[in-house]
BAMILO-340338 format. One line per field, with one value per residue: residue number from 1; x, y, z of N, C-alpha, C in turn; residue in three letters; chain. Coordinates in nm, 3 decimals, decimal comma, always signed. Each point is the difference from the previous one (the first is absolute). Layout:
seq	NUM/...
n_u	X/...
n_v	Y/...
n_w	Z/...
ca_u	X/...
ca_v	Y/...
ca_w	Z/...
c_u	X/...
c_v	Y/...
c_w	Z/...
type	ALA/...
mol	A/...
This chain:
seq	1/2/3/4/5/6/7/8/9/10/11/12/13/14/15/16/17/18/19/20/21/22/23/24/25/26/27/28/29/30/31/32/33/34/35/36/37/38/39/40/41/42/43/44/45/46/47/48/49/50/51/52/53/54/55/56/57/58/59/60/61/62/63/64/65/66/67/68/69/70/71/72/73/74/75/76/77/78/79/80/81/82/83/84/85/86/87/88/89/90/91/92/93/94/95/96/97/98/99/100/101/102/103/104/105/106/107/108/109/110/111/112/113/114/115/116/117/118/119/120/121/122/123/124/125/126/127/128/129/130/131/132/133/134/135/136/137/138/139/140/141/142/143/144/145/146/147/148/149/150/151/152/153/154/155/156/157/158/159/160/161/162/163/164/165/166/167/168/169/170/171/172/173/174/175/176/177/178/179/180/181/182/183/184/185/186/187/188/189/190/191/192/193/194/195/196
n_u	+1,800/-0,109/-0,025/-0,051/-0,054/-0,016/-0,028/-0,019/+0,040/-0,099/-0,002/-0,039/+0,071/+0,054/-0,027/+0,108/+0,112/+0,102/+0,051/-0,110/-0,017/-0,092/+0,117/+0,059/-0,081/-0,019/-0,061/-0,099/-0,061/-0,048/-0,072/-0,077/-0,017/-0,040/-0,087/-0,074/-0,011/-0,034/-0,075/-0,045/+0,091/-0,100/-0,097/-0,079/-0,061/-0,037/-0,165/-0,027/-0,130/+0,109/+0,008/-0,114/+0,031/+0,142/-0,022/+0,103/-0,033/+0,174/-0,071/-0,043/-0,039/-0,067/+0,105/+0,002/-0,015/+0,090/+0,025/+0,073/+0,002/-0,118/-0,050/+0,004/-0,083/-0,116/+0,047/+0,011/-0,144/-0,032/+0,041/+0,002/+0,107/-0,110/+0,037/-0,135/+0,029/-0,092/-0,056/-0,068/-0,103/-0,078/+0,142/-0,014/-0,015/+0,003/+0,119/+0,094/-0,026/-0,150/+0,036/+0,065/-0,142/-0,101/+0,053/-0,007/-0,090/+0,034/-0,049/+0,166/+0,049/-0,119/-0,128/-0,030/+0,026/-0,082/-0,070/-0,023/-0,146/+0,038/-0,097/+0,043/+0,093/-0,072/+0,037/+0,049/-0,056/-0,132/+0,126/+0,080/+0,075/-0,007/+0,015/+0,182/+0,037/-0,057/+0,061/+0,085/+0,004/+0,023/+0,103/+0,051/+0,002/+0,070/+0,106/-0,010/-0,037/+0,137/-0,092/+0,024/+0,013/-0,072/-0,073/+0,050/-0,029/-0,113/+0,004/+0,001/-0,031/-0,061/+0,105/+0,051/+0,046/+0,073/-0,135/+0,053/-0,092/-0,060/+0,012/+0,147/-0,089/-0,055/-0,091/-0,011/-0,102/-0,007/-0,083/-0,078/+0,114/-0,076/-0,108/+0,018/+0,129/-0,104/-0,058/+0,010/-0,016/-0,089/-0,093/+0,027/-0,013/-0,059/-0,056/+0,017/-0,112/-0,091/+0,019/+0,049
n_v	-1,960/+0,023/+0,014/-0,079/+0,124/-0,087/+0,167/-0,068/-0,098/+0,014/-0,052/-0,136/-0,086/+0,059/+0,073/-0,032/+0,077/-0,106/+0,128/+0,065/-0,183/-0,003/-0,092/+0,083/+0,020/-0,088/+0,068/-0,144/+0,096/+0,043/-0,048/-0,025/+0,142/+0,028/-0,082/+0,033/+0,115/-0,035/-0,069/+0,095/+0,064/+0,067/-0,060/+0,053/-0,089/+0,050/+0,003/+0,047/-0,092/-0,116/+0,037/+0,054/-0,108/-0,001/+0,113/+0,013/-0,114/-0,006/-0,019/-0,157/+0,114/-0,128/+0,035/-0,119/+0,000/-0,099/+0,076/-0,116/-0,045/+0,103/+0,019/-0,091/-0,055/+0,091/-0,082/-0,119/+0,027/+0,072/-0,073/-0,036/+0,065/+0,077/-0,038/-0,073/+0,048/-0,074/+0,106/-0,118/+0,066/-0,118/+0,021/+0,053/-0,133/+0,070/-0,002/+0,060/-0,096/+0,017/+0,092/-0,031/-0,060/+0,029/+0,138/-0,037/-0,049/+0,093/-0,053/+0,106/-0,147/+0,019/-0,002/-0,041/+0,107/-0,124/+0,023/-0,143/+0,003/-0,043/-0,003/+0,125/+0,080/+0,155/+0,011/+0,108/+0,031/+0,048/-0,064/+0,076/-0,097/+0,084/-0,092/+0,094/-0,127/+0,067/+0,071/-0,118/-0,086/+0,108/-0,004/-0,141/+0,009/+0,122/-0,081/-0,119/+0,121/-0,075/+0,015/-0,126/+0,044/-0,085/+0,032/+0,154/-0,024/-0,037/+0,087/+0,154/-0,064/+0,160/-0,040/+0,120/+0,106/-0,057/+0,032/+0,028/+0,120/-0,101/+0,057/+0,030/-0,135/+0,052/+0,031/+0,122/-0,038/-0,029/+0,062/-0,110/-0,013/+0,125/-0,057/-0,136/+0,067/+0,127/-0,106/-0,067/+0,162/-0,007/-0,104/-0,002/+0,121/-0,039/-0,076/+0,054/+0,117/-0,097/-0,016/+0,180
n_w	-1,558/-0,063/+0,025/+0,010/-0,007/-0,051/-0,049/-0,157/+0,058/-0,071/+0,052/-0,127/+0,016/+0,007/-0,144/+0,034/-0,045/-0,008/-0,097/+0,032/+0,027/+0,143/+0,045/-0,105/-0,008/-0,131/-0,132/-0,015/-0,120/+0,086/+0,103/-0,144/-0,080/+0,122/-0,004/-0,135/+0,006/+0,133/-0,108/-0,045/-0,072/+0,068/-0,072/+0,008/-0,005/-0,071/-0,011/-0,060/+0,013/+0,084/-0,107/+0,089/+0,065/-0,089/-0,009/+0,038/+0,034/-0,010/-0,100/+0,041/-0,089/+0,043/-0,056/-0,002/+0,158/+0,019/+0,092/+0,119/-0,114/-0,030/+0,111/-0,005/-0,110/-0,012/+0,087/-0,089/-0,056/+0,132/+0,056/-0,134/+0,013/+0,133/+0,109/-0,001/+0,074/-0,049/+0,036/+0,034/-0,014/-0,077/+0,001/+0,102/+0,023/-0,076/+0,059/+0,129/+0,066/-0,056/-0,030/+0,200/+0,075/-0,070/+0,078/+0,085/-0,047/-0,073/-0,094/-0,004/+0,009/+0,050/-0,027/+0,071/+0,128/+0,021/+0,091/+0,083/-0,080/+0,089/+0,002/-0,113/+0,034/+0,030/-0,069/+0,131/-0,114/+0,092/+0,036/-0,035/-0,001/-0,079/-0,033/-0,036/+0,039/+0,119/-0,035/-0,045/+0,117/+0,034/-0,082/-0,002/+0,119/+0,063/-0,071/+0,081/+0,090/+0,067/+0,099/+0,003/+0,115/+0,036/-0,090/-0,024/+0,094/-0,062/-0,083/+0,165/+0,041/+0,046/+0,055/+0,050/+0,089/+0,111/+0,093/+0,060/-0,071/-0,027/+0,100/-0,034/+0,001/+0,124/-0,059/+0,039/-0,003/+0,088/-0,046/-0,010/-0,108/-0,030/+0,069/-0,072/-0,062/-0,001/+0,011/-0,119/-0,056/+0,099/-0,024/-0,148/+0,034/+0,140/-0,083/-0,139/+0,090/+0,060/-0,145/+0,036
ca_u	-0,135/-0,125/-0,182/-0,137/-0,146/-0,161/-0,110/-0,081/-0,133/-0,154/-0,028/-0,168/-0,095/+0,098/-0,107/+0,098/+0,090/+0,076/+0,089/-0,058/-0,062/+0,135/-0,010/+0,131/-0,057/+0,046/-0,006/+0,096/+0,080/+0,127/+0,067/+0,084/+0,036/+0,140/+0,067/+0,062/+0,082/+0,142/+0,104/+0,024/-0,137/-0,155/-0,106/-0,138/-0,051/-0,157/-0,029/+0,045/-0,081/-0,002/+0,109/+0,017/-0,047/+0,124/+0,052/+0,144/+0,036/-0,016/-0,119/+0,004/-0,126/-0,108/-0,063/-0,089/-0,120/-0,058/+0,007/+0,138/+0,096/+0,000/+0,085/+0,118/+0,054/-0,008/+0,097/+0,088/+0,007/+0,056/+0,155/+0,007/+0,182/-0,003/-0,096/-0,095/-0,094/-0,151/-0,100/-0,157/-0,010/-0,098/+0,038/+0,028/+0,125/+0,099/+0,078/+0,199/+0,043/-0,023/+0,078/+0,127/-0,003/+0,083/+0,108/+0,111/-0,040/-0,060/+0,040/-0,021/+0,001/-0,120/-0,051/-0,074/-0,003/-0,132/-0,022/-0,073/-0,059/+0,022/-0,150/-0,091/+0,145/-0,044/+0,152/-0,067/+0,100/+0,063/+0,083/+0,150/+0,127/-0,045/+0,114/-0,037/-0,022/-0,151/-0,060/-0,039/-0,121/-0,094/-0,050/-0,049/-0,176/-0,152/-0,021/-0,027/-0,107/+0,019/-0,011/+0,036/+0,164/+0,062/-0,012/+0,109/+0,126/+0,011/-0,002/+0,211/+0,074/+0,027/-0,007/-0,039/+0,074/-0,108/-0,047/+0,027/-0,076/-0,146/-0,068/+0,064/-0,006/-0,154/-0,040/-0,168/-0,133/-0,173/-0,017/+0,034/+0,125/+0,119/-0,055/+0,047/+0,127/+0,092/+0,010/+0,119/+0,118/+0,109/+0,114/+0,099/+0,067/-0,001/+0,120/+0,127/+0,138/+0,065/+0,061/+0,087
ca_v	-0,050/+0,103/-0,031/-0,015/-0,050/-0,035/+0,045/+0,050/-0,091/+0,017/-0,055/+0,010/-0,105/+0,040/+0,102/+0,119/+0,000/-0,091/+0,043/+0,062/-0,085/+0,036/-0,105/+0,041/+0,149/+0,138/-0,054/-0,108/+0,036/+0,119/-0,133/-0,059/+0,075/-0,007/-0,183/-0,105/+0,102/-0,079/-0,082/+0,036/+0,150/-0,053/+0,059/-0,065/-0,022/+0,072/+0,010/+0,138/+0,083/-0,021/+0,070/+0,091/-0,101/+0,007/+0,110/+0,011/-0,120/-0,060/-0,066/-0,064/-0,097/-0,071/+0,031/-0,124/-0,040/-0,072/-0,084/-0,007/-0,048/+0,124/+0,069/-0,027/+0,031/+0,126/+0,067/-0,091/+0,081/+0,100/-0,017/-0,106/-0,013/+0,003/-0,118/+0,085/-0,056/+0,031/-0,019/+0,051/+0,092/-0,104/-0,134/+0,052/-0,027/-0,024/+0,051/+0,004/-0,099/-0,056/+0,081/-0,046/-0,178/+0,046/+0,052/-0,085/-0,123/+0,087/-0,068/+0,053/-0,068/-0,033/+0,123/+0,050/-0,125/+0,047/-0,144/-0,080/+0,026/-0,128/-0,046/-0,020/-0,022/+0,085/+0,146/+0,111/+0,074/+0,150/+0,054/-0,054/+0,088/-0,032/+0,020/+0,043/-0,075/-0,045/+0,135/-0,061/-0,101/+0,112/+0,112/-0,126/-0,012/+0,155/+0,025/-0,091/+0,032/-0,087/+0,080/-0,071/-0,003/-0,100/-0,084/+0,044/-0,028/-0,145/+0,002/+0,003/-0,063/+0,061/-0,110/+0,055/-0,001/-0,068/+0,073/+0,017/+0,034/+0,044/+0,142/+0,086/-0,039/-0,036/+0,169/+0,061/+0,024/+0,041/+0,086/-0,129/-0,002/+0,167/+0,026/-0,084/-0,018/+0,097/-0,064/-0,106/+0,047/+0,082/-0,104/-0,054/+0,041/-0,022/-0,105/+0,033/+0,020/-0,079/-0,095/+0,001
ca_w	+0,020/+0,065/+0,131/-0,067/+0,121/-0,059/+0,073/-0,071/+0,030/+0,007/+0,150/+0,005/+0,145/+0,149/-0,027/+0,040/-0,045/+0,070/+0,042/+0,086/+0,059/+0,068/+0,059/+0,148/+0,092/-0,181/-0,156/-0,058/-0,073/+0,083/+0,098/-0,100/-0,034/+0,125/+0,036/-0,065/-0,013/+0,056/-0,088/-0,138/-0,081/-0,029/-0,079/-0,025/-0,140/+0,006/-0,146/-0,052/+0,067/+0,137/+0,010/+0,106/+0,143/+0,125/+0,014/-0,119/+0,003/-0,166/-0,104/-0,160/-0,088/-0,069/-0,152/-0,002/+0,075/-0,014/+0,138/+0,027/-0,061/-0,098/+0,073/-0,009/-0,108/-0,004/+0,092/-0,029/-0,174/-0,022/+0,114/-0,015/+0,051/+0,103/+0,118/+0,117/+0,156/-0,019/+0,104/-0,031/+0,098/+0,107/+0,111/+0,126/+0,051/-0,058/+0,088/-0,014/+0,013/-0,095/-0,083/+0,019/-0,014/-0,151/-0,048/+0,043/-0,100/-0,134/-0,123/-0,096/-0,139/-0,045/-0,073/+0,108/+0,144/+0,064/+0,114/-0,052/+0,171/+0,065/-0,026/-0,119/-0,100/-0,100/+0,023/+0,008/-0,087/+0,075/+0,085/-0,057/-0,049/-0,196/-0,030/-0,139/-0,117/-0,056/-0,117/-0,147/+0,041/+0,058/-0,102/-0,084/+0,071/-0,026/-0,190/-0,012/+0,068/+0,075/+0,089/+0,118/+0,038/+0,089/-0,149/-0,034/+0,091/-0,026/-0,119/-0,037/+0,024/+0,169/+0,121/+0,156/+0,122/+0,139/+0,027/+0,164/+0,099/-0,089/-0,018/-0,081/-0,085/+0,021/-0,060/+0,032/-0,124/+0,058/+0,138/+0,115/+0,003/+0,023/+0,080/+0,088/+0,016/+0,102/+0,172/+0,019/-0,053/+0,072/+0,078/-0,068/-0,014/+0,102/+0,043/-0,033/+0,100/+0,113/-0,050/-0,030
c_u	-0,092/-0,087/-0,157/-0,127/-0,140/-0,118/-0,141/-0,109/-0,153/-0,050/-0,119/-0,049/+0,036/-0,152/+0,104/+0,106/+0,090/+0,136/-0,009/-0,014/+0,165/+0,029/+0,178/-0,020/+0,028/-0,049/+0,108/+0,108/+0,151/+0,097/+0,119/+0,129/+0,131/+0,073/+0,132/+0,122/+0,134/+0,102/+0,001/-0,130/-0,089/-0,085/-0,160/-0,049/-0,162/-0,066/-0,024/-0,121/+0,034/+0,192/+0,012/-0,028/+0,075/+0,112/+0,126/+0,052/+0,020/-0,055/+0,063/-0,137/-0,046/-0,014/-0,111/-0,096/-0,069/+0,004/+0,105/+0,120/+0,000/+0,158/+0,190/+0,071/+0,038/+0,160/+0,150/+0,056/+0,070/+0,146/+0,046/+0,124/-0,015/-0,111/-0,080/-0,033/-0,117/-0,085/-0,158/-0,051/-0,081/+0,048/+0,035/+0,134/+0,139/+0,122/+0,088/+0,047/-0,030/+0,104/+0,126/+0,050/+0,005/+0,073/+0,164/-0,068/-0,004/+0,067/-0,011/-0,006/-0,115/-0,065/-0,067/+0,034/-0,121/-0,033/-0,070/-0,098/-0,006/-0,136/-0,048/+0,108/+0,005/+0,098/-0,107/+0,094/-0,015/+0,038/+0,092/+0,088/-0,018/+0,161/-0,038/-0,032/-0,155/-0,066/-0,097/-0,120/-0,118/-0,065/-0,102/-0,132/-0,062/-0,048/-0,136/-0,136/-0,045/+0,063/+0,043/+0,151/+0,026/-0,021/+0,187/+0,126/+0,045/+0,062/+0,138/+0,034/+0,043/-0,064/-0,119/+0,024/-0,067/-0,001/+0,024/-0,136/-0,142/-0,094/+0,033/-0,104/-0,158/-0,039/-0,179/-0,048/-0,138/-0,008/+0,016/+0,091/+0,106/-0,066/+0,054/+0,123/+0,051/-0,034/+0,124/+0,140/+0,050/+0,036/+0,081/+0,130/+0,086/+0,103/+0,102/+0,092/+0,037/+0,114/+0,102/+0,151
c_v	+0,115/-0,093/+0,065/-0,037/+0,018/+0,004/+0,046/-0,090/+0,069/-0,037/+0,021/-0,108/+0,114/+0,123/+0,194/-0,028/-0,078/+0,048/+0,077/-0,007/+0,044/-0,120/+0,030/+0,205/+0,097/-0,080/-0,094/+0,056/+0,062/-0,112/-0,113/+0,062/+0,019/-0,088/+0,006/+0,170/-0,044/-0,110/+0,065/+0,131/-0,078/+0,075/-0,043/-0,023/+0,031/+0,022/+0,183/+0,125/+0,031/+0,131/+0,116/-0,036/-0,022/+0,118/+0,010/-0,120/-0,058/-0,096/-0,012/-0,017/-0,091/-0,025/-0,130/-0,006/-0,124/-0,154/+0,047/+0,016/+0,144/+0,077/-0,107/+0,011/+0,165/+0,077/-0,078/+0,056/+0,144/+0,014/-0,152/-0,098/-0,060/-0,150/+0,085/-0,093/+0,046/-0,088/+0,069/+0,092/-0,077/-0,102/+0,071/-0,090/+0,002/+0,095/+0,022/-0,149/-0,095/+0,100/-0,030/-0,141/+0,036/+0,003/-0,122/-0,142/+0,034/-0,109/+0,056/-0,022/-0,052/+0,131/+0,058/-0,114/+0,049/-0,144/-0,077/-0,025/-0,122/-0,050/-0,064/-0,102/+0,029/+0,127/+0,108/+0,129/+0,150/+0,009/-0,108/+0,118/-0,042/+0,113/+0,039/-0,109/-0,095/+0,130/-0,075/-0,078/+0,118/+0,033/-0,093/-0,035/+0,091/-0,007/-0,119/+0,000/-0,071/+0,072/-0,057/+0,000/-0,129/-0,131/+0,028/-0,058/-0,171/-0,020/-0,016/-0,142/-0,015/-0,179/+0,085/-0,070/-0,069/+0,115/+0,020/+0,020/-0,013/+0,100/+0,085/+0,022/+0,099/+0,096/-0,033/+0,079/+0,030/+0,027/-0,132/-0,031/+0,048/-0,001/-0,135/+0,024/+0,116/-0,052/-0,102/+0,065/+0,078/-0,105/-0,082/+0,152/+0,038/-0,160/+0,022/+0,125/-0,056/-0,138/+0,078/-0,046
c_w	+0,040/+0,093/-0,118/+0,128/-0,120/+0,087/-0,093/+0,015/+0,013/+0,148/+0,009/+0,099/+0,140/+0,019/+0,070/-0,050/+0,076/+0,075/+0,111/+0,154/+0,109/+0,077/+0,138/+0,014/-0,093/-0,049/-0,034/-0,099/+0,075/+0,019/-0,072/-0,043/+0,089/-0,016/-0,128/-0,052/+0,062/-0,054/-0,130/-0,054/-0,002/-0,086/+0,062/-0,159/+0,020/-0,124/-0,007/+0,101/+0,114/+0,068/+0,069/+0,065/+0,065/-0,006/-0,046/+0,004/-0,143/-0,063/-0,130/-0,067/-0,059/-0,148/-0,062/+0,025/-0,046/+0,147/+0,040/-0,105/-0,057/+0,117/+0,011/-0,153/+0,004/+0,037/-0,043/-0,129/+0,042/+0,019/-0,049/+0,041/+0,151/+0,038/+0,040/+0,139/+0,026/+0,135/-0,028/+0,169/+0,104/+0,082/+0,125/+0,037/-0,072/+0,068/-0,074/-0,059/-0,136/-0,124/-0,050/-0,123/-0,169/-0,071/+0,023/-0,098/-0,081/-0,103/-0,106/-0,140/-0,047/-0,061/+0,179/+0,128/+0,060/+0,065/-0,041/+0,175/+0,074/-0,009/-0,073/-0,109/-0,155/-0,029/-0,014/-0,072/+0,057/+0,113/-0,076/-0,168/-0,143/-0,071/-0,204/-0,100/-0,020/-0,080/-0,102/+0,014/+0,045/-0,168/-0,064/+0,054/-0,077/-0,147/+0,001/+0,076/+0,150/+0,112/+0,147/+0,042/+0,047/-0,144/-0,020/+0,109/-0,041/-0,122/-0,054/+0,109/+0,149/+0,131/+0,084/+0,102/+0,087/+0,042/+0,196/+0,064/-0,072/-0,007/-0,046/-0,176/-0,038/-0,093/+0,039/-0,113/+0,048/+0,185/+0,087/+0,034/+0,113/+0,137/+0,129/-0,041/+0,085/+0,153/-0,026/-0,007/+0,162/+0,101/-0,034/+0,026/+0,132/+0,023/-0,097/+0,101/+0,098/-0,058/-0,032/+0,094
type	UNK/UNK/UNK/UNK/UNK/UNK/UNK/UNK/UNK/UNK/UNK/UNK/UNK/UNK/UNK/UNK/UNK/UNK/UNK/UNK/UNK/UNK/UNK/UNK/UNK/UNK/UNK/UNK/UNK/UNK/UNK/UNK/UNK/UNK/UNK/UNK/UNK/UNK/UNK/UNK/UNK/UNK/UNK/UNK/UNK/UNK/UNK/UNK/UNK/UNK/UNK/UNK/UNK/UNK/UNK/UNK/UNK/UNK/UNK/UNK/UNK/UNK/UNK/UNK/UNK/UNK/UNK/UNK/UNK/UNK/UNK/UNK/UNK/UNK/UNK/UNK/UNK/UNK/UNK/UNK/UNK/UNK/UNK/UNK/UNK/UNK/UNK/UNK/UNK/UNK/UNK/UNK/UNK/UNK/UNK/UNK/UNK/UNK/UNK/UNK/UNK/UNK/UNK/UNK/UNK/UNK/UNK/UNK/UNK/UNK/UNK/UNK/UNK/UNK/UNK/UNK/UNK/UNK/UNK/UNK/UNK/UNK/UNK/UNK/UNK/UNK/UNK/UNK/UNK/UNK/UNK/UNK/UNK/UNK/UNK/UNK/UNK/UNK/UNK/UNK/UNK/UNK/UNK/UNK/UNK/UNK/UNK/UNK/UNK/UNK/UNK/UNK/UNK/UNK/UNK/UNK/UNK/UNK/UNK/UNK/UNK/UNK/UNK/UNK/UNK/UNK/UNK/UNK/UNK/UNK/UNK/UNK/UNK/UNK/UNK/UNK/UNK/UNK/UNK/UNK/UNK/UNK/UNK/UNK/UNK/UNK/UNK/UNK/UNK/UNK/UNK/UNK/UNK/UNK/UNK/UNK
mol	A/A/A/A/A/A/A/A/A/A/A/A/A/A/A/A/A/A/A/A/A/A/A/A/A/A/A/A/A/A/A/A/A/A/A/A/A/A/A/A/A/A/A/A/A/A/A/A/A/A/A/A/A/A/A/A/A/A/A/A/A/A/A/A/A/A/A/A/A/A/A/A/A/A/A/A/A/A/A/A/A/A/A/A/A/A/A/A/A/A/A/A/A/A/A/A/A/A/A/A/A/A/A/A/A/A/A/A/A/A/A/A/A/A/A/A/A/A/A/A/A/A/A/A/A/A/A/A/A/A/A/A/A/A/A/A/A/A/A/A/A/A/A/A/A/A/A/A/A/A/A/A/A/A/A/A/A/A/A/A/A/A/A/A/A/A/A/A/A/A/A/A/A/A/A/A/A/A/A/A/A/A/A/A/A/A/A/A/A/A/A/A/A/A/A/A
């Protein structure tokens, strides 16, 4: 399995780059990057301009650009044999624990394991595990100009997981956002150490 951090996002509502955005005392990108290196080779996925932004940090290119899905295909087409554990760079909460929880549910007999958000009961297709045999449903969208991952998770067939922690779930997009979650994020992170 590699690790995938989708960091080519435009971060045109946010108006600053997302990966950038610091929420545990580094570049989300970094912070991810740590996180998810610990279960498997990690890559960043990035579009081609943005490629001296993270210094020798290995990079997967964008070749698409055409949203989320450009950077997971991009990286499925290249390594097509291998699973990716793909994480987008805008969800802050996403932890050890959410990785674990994954990796230990992983359905590998599906084309992808990715959650289902207790809320909405919408499968959130960046954070989860895309496995080699969604190559074909990847290739069959992009031919088809169908750009939606969570259109695609339905498509194959993907349930999604119950979800433990809904915020695992959250991703920030605008400064309001990023601005009311780094007050919720350090006291959400404050009772995960007193809950240890």
């Amino acid at each position: 399995m590699n690790g995938l951090i989708l960091v080519g996002g435009r971060s045109t509502r946010m108006g600053v780059d997302k990966s950038q955005l610091s929420y545990h005392a580094k570049p989300q990108w970094e912070y991810l990057f740590e996180l998810v290196s610990g279960v498997a080779p990690t890559y960043l996925s990035c579009r081609k301009e943005q490629q001296d932004l993270f210094g020798n940090t290995p990079l997967l290119l964008d070749s698409l650009e055409v949203g989320p899905m450009g950077g997971i295909a991009s990286a499925i087409f290249s390594q097509p044999s291998t699973p990716w554990l793909v994480v987008a760079c805008d969800m802050p909460f996403v932890n050890q624990k959410t990785l674990e929880y994954l990796v230990t549910h992983r359905e590998a007999h599906l084309p992808a394991t990715v959650f289902k958000h207790p809320s909405t009961g919408f499968l959130e297709p960046l954070v989860g595990i895309w496995e080699p045999t969604s190559e074909k449903w990847l290739r069959e969208a992009v031919a088809e100009g169908e750009f939606s991952l969570t259109k695609l998770l339905r498509k194959m067939g993907v349930p999604g997981l119950a979800c433990p922690d809904e915020r695992w779930l959250q991703n920030i997009n605008t400064p309001d956002e990023r601005d009311k979650v780094k007050t919720a994020f350090h006291i959400y992170q404050k009772s995960n150490q007193n809950g240890r």
